[in-house]
C-alpha positions in Angstrom: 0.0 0.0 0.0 1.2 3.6 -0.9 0.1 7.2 -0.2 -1.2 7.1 -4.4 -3.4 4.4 -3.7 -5.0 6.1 -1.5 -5.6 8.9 -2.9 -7.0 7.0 -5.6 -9.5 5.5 -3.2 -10.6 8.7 -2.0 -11.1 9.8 -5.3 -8.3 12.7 -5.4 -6.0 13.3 -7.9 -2.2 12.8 -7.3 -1.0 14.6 -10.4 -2.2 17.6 -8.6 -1.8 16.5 -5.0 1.6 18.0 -3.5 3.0 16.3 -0.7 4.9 18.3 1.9 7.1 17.4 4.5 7.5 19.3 7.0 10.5 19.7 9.2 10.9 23.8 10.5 14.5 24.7 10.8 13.7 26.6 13.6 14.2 24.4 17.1 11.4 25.7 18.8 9.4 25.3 16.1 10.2 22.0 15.3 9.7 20.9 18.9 6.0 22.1 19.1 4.6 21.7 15.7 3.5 18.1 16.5 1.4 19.5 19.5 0.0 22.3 17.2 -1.0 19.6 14.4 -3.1 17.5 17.6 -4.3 20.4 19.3 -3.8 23.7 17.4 -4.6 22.9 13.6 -5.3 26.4 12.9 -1.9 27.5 13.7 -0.6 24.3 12.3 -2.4 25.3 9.2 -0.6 28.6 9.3 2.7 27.2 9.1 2.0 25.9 5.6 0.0 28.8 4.5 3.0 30.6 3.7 5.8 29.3 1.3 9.3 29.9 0.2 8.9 30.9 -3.9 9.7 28.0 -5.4 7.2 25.8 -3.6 4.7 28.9 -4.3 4.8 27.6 -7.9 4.0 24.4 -7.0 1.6 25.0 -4.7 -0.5 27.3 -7.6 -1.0 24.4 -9.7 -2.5 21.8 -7.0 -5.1 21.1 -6.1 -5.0 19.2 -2.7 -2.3 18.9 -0.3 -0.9 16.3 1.6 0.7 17.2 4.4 3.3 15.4 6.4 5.7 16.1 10.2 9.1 14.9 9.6 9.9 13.3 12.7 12.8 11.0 11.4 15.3 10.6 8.3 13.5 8.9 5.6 9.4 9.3 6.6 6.7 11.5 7.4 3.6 12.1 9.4 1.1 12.1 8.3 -1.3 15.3 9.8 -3.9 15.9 7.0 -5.3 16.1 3.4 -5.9 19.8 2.6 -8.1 21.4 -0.1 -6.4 24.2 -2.0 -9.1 26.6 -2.3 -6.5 29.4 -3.3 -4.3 32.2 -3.1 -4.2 35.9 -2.7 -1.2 37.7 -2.1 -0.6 39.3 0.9 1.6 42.1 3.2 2.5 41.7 6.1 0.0 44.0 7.8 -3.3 42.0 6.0 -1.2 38.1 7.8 -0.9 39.6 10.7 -4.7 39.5 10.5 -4.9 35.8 9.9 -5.8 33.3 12.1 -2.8 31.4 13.4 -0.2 33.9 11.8 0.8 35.4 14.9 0.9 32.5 16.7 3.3 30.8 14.3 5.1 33.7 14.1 5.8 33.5 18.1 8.4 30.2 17.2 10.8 32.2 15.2 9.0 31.0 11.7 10.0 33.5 8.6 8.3 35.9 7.4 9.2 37.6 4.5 8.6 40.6 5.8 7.3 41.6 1.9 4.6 40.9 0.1 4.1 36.9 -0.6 1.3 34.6 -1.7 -1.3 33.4 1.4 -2.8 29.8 0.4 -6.6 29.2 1.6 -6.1 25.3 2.7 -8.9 24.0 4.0 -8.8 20.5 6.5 -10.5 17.9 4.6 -12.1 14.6 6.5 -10.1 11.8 4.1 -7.7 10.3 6.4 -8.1 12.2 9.4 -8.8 9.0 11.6 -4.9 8.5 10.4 -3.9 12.0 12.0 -0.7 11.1 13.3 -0.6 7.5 12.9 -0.2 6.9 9.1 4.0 6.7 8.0 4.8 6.8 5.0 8.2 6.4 3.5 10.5 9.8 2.1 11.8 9.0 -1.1 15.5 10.3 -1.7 16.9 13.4 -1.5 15.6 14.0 2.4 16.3 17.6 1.4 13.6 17.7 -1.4 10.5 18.8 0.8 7.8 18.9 -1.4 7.0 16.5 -4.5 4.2 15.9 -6.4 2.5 12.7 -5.2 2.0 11.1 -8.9 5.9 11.5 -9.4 7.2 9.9 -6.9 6.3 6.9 -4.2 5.8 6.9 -0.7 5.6 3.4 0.7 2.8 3.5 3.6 5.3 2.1 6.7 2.8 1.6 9.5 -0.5 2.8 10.5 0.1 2.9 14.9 -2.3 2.4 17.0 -1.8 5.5 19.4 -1.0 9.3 17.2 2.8 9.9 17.0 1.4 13.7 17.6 0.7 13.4 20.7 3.9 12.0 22.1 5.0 10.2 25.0 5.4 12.7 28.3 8.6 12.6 29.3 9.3 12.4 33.0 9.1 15.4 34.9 12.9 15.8 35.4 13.6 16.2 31.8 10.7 18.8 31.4 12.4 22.0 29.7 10.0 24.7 28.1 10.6 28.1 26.4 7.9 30.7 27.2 6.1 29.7 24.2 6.0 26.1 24.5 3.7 27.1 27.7 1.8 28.2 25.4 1.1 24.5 22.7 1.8 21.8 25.9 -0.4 18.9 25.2 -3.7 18.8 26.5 -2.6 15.5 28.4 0.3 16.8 29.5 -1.7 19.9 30.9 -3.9 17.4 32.7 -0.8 15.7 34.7 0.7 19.0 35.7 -2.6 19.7 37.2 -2.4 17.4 39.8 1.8 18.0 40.6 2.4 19.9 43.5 6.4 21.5 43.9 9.0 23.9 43.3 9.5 24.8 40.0 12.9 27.1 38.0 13.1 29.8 35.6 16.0 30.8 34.0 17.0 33.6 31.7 19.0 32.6 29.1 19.9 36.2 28.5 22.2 36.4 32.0 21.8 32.9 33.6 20.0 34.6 36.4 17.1 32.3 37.7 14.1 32.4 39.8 12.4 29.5 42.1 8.7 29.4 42.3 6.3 26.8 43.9 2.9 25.4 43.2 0.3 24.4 45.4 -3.2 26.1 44.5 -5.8 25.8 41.9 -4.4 23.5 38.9 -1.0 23.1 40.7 2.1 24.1 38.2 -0.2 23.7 35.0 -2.0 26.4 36.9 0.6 28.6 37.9 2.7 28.1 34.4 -0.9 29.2 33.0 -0.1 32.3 34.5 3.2 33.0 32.7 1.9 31.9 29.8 -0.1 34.4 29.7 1.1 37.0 31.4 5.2 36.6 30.9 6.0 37.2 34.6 3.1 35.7 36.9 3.2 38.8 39.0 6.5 38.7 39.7 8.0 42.3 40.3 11.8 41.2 38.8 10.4 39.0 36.2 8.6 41.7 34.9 11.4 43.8 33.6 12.8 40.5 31.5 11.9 39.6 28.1 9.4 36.4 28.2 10.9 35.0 25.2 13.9 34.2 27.5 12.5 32.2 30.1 13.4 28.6 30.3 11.1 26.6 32.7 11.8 23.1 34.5 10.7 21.1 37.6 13.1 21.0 40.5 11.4 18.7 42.6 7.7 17.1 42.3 5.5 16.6 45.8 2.4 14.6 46.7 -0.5 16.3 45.4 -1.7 16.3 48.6 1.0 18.1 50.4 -0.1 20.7 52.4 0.6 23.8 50.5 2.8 25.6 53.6 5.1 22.6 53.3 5.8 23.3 49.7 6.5 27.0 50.4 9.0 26.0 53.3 10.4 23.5 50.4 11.0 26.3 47.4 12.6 28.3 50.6 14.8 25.6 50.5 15.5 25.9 47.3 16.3 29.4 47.2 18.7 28.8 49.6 20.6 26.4 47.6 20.7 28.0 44.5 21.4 31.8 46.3 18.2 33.8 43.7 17.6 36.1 46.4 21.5 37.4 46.4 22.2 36.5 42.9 19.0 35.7 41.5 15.6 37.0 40.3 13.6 36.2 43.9 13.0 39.1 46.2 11.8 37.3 49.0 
């Protein structure tokens, strides 16, 4: 079975059916764009809406696309069959108006920052019980992103049980998130930081200078990261003078949920102690 043969069964012609792979250059990006494909598809959407100019040719003469996450050398992800419903071009006043653009844009993805073609690609229902389970093989060069699905094969590799797009959490130790990963965890990510209780880190990447926080009220450290998600500095007088887009956050030690929330604030106290933020650090108190 290959990603032709499907097509033909859905009745959707591959000699007009581009097939993109998508793999951001940007590390950020690159890290979150599964998550946006499960749980943000508008903002996922945005990401392809814009292209460099030689995949704006192509993308003029298709009529559906078929797009794919690169998460290994050699195969794709599937994440969606998209009708191609058009193009207009655009500045970049009129994208900063489109759903998802701004989002995007907060993960360090170009913009041309002139005027470039905006492609109307609309979600379509073939497949999408395959969202992040379908992989299909990358035909040689790995570098050649976007192909026409008639010229060329893709071998279908596996259809998994559970969606690669939402991916495994890892254990709270190895937690590391930007500011704007706050913004695209998981939904069952979200749901396990609800119920962990303990002290939690931000760093500045600018300086090195950190901060210790805990978390021990209403959603626990999903709650309180909530906060700098959308905020940028939680309230914190010191934090408020740094640049969110800075801010590193991680878990320095994870409580039982039921631990009384005065015992956490005596452990981050600890904490602040060891790691000297109140004389060398972003805590005041």
């Amino acid at each position: 079975m290959d990603l032709n043969s499907l097509l033909h069964e859905a009745s959707i012609d591959s000699g007009t059916t581009l097939v993109l792979r998508h793999r951001p250059k940007e590390p950020d990006l690159r890290r979150v764009l599964p998550w946006l494909a499960a749980e943000q598809p508008d903002v996922f959407n945005a990401y392809q809406q814009i292209q460099t100019p030689r995949v704006e040719k192509q993308m003029m003469k298709s009529s559906h696309v078929v797009s794919l996450i690169g998460d290994k050398a050699g195969r794709g992800v599937f994440t969606g069959l998209y009708e191609n419903r058009g193009h207009r071009m655009t500045r970049p006043a009129d994208r900063n108006k489109i759903r998802g653009q701004c989002e995007i844009s907060r993960y360090g993805h170009f913009d041309h920052g002139k005027k470039c073609l905006w492609f109307d690609l609309s979600l379509t229902e073939h497949f999408q019980d395959w969202a992040g389970k379908l992989i299909v093989r990358w035909p040689p060069p790995e570098i050649s992103w976007s192909r026409w699905a008639a010229k060329n094969r893709f071998d279908v590799i596996a259809i998994r049980e559970e969606a690669l797009l939402n991916q495994h959490m890892p254990d709270w130790r190895d937690m590391r998130f930007t500011w704007h990963d706050l913004q695209a965890i998981p939904q069952k990510w979200r749901a396990a930081l609800s119920e962990w209780r303990g002290v939690y880190f931000i760093l500045d990447v600018s300086d090195g200078m950190g901060y210790v926080g805990s978390a021990s009220g209403s959603d626990n450290i999903c709650g309180r990261w909530a906060d700098y998600a959308k905020t940028g500095h939680g309230g914190n007088k010191r934090l408020r003078t740094r640049k969110s887009e800075n801010l590193r956050f991680s878990i320095l030690e994870r409580v039982s949920p039921d631990t009384p929330s005065d015992d956490v604030v005596r452990l981050e106290a600890t904490w602040k102690n060891r790691l000297h933020t109140r004389e060398y650090g972003l805590n005041e108190n």
